[in-house]
C-alpha positions as CSV (number, residue, x, y, z in Angstrom):
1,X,7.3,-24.0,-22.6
2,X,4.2,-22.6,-20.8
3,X,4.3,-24.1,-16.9
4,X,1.4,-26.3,-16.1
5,X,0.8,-27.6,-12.6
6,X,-1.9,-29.1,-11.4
7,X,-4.1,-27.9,-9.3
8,X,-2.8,-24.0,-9.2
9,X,-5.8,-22.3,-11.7
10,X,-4.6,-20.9,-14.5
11,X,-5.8,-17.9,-16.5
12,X,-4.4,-17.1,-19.9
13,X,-3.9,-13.5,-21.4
14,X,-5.9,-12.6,-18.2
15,X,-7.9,-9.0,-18.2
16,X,-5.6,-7.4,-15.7
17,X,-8.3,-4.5,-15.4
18,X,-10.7,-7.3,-13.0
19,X,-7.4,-7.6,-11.2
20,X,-6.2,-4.0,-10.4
21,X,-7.9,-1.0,-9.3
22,X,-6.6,1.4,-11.6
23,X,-8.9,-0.4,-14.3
24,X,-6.6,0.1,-17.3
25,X,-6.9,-2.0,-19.9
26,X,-3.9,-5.0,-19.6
27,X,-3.1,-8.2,-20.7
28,X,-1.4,-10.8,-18.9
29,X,0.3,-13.6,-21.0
30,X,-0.4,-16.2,-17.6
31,X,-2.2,-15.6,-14.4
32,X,-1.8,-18.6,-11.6
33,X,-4.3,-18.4,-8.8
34,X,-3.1,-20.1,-5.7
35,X,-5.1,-20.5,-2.7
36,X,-3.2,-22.7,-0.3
37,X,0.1,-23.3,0.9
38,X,0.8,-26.5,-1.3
39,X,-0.4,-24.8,-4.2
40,X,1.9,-22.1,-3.6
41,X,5.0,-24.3,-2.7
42,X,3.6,-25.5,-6.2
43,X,4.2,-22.2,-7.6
44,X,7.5,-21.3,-6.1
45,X,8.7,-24.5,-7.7
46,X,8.1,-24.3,-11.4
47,X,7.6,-20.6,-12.2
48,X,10.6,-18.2,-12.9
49,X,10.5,-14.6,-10.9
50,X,6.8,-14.4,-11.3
51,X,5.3,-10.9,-10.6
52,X,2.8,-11.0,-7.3
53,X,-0.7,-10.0,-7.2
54,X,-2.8,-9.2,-4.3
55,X,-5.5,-7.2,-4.3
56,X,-3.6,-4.9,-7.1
57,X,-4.5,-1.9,-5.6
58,X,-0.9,-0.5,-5.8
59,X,-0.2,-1.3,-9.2
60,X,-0.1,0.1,-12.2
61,X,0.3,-1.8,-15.4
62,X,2.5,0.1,-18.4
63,X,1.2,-1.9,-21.1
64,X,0.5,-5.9,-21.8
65,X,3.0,-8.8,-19.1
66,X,4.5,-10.9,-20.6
67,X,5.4,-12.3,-17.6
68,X,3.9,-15.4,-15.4
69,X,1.6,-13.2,-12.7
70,X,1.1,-15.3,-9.3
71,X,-1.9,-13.9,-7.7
72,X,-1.8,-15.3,-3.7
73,X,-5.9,-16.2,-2.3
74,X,-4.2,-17.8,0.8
75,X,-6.9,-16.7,3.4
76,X,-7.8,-17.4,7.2
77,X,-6.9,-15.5,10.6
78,X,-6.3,-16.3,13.7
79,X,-5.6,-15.4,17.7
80,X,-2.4,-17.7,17.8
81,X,-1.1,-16.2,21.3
82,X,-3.8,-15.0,23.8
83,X,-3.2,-12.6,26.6
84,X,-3.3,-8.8,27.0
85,X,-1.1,-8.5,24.0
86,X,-2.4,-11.3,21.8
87,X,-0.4,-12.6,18.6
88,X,-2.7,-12.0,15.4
89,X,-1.8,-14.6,12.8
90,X,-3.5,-13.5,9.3
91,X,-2.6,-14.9,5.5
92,X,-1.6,-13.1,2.8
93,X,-4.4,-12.8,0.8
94,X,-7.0,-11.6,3.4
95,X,-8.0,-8.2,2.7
96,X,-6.2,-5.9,4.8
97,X,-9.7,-3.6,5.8
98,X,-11.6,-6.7,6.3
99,X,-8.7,-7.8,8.9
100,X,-8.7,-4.9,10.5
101,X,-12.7,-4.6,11.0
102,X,-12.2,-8.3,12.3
103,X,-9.3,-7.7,15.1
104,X,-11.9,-4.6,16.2
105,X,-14.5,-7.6,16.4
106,X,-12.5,-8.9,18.8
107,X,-11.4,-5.8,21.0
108,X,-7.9,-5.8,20.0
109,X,-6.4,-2.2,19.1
110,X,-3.4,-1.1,16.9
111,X,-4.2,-1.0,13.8
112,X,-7.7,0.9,13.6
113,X,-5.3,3.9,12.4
114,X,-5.1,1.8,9.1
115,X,-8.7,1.4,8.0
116,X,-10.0,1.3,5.2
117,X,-6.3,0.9,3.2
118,X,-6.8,-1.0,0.1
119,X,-4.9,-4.5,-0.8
120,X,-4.2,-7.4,1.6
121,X,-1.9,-8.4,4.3
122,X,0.9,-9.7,2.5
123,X,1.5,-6.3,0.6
124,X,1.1,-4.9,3.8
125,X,5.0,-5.3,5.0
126,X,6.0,-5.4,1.8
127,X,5.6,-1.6,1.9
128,X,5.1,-0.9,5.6
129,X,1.7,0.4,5.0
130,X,0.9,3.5,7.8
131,X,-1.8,6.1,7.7
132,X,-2.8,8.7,10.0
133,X,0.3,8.8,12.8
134,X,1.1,4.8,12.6
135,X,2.7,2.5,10.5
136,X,2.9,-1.3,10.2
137,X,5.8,-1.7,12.1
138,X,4.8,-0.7,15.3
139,X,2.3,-4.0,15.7
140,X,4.1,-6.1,13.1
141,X,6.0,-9.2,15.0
142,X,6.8,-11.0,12.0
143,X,5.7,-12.8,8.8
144,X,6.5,-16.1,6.9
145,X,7.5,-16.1,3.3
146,X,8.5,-18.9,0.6
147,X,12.2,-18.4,-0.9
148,X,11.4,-19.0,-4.9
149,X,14.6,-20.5,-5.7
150,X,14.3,-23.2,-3.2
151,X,10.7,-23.5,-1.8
152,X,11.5,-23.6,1.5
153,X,9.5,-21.1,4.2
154,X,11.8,-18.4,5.9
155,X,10.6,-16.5,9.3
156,X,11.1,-12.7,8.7
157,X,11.3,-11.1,12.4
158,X,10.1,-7.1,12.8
159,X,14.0,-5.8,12.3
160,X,15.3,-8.6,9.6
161,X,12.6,-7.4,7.4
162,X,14.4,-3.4,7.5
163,X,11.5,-1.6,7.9
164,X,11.5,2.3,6.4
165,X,9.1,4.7,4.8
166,X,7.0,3.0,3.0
167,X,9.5,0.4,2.3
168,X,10.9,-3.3,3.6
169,X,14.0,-5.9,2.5
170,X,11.6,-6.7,0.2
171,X,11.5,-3.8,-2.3
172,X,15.3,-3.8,-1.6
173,X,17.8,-7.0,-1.9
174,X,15.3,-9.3,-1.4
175,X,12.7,-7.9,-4.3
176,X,11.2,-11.2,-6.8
177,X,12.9,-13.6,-3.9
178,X,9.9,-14.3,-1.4
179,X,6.7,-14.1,-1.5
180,X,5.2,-13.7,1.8
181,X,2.4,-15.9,2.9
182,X,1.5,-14.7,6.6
183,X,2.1,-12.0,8.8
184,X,1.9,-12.2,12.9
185,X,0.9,-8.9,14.6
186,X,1.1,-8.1,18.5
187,X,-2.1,-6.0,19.3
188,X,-3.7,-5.2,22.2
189,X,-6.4,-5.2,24.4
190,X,-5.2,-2.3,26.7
191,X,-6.2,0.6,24.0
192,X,-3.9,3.3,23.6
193,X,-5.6,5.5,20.7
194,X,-3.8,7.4,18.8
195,X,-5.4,10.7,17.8
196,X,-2.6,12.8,16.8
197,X,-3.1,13.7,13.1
198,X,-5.0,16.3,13.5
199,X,-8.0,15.4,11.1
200,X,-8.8,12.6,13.5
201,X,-9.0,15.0,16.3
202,X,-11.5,17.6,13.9
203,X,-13.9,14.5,13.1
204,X,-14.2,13.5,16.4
205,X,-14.8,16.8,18.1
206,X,-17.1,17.2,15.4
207,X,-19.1,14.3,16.8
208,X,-18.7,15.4,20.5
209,X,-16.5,12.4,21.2
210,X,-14.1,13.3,23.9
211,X,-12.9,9.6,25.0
212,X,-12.5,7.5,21.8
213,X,-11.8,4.3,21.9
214,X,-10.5,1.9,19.0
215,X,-13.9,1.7,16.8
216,X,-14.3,5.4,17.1
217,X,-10.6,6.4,15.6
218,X,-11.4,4.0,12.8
219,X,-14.7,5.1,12.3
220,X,-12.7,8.6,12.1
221,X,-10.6,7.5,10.0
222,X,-12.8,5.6,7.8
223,X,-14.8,9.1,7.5
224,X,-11.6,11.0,6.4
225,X,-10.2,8.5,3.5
226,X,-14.2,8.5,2.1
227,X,-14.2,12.4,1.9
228,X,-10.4,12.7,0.1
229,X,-9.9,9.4,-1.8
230,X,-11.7,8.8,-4.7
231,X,-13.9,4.9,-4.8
232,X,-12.0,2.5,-7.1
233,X,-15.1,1.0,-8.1
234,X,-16.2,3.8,-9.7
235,X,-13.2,6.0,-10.7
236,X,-9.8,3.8,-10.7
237,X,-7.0,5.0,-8.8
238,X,-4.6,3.2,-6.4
239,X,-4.4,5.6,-3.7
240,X,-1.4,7.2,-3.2
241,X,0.6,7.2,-6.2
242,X,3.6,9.1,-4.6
243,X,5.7,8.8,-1.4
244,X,6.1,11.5,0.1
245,X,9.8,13.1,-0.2
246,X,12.2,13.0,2.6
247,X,14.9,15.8,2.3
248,X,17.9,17.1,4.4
249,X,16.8,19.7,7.3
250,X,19.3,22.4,5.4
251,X,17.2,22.2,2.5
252,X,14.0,22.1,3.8
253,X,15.0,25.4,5.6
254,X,16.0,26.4,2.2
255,X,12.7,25.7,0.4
256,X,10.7,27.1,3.8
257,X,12.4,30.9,3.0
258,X,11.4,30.4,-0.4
259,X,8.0,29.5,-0.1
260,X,6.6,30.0,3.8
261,X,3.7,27.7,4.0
262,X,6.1,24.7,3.3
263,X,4.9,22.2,5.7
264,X,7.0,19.7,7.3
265,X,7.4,16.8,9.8
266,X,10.5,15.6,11.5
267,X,11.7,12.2,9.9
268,X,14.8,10.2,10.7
269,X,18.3,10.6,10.3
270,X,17.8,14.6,10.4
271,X,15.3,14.2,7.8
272,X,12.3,16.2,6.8
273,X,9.0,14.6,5.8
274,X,7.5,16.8,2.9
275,X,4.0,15.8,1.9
276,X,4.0,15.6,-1.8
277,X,-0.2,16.3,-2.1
278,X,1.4,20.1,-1.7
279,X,4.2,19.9,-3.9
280,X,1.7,19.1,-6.8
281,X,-1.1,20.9,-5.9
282,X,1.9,24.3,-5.7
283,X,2.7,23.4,-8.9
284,X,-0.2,23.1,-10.6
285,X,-1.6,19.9,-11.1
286,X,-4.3,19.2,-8.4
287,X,-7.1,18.6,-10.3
288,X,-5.7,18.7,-13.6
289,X,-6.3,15.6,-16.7
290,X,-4.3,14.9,-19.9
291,X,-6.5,13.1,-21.5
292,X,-8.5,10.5,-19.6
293,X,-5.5,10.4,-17.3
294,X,-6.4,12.9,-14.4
295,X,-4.9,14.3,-10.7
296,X,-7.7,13.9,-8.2
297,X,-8.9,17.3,-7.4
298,X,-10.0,16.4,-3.8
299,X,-6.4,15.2,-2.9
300,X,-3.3,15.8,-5.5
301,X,-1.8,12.7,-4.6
302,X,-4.2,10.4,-6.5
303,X,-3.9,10.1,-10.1
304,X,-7.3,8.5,-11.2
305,X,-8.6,6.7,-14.4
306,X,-11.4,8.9,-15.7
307,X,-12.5,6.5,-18.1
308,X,-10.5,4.7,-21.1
309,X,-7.0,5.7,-19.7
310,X,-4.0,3.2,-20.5
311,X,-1.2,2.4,-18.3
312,X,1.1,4.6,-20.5
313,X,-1.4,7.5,-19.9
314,X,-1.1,7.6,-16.5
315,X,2.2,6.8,-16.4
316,X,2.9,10.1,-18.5
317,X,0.7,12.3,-16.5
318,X,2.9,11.2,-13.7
319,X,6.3,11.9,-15.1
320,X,4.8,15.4,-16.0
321,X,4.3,15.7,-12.8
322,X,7.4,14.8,-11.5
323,X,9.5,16.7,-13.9
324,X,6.9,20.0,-12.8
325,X,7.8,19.3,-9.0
326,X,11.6,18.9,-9.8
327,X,11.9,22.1,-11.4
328,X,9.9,23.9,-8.9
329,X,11.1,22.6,-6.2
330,X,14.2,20.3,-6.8
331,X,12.7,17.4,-4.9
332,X,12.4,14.4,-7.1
333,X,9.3,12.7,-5.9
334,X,9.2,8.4,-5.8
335,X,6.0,6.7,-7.1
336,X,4.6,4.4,-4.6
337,X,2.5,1.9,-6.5
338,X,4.4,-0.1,-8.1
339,X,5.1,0.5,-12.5
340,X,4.6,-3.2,-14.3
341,X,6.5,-2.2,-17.8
């Protein structure tokens, strides 16, 4: 029997296409909109592994959920520690850009190397968003998250939540058990900018700025993502649709000989960071469509919706891609947005 609660807003067979950026035409059987703590506590309570939905800008649905969708409106920020390294407290369903544009308001640094990232702050440690030379982790303090099986709020500090590349304990063991409500981050009011990728160096030299500060790598940054990422309001996409492949130094060395302009950047665990734009664009597919399904031509790790495209379209334009990088390259690439089948 279909869960009714009052007073958590329910939606049935909900377009998911308002709800995503891809824009591909899904139903969802039940959509619960939540936008407080007791309506979530609500929530945790009487639905059964719901899926979670932000800002659905990293999610691509396969075809029709027939599942119960949660989508988390919790909102506010806050400084909840001042000092020169103040404690940032901001819910889950703030808009991540919009929270970063606000901690520049208030001349705290850390995070301006992840402007302009789509989707909200709880999805942000869910996949330890990072752009640019930084990733969540190095300002992340913690985060609070509701434990569906018995309601009850759980504190996640910076090393229980396992941080990796572009991953967390929550795409691992504790996937469909939490869902995160807040997130803490330490910033700063001593800036330290971080101008090492070298794009952000080009833009600002380009604009004669020899001491950035904080506003200026963002508006940097803000200028690169415009120029290579296409507008989800007028072509859909979710960004990034692949991680970029970690492989063993011995093989990368392998691959290098092979093909010379192979770049690479040092990883963990004598790993080697491949980016997978130039594994796709090598073998083919930068700018390529099947269909309405299409690779972005201005940056091969976008697929976009041209117009019309299902789930399953783009979902097979991926795979094609995958199975063209494998046998090129014998690197199996991972999807980053998450696949609702």
């Amino acid at each position: 029997m279909l869960p009714i609660f009052p007073p958590v807003e329910l939606i049935n067979h909900a377009p998911l296409q308002q709800f995503t950026t891809f824009g591909v035409v899904a139903v969802c059987d039940h959509l619960y909109r939540v936008e407080d703590m007791e309506e979530l506590k609500l929530a945790a309570r009487y639905l059964e592994r719901p899926l979670i939905l932000g800002g659905g800008s990293n999610i691509l649905p396969v075809g029709d959920v027939h599942r119960n969708v949660l989508r988390i409106e919790l909102k506010g920020k806050e400084i909840v520690e001042d000092g020169p390294d103040p404690l940032v407290w901001a819910a889950a369903g703030e808009n991540w850009h919009e929270t970063v544009l606000w901690a520049l308001g208030q001349d705290l640094g850390g995070i301006e190397n992840l402007s302009l990232i789509p989707g909200t702050v709880g999805a942000a440690p869910l996949q330890n968003i990072g752009a640019y030379g930084v990733e969540l982790e190095s300002v992340f303090h913690s985060l609070e998250a509701i434990e569906l099986t018995t309601g009850e709020i759980r504190t996640f500090t910076r090393d229980e939540c396992r941080f990796g590349y572009r991953d967390s304990i929550f795409k691992q063991e504790a996937r469909d058990r939490y869902i995160i409500c807040g997130v803490f981050l330490r910033l700063h009011r001593d800036h330290q900018v971080n101008t090492s990728y070298g794009a952000i160096r080009e833009v600002l030299e380009q604009k004669g700025i020899t001491h950035p500060g904080i506003h200026e790598v963002s508006d940097a940054v803000i200028s690169i993502r415009q120029s290579k990422l296409p507008d989800p309001a007028v072509i859909g996409n979710a960004g990034s649709f692949f991680k970029n492949p970690m492989i063993p130094v011995a093989k990368f060395e392998h691959l290098q000989a092979l093909h010379p302009q192979l770049p690479g950047y040092p990883g963990n665990d004598g790993q080697v960071k491949v980016p997978a734009g130039w594994l796709i664009e090598k073998a083919g597919w930068k700018g390529k469509s099947i269909g309405p399904a299409g690779c972005y031509e201005k940056q091969a790790l976008v697929l976009v919706n041209r117009g019309g495209a299902t789930g399953l379209d783009i979902w097979n334009l991926a795979e094609e891609i995958m199975s063209a990088v494998r046998q090129m390259f014998d690197i199996n690439l991972q999807p980053e947005v998450n696949i609702w089948k």
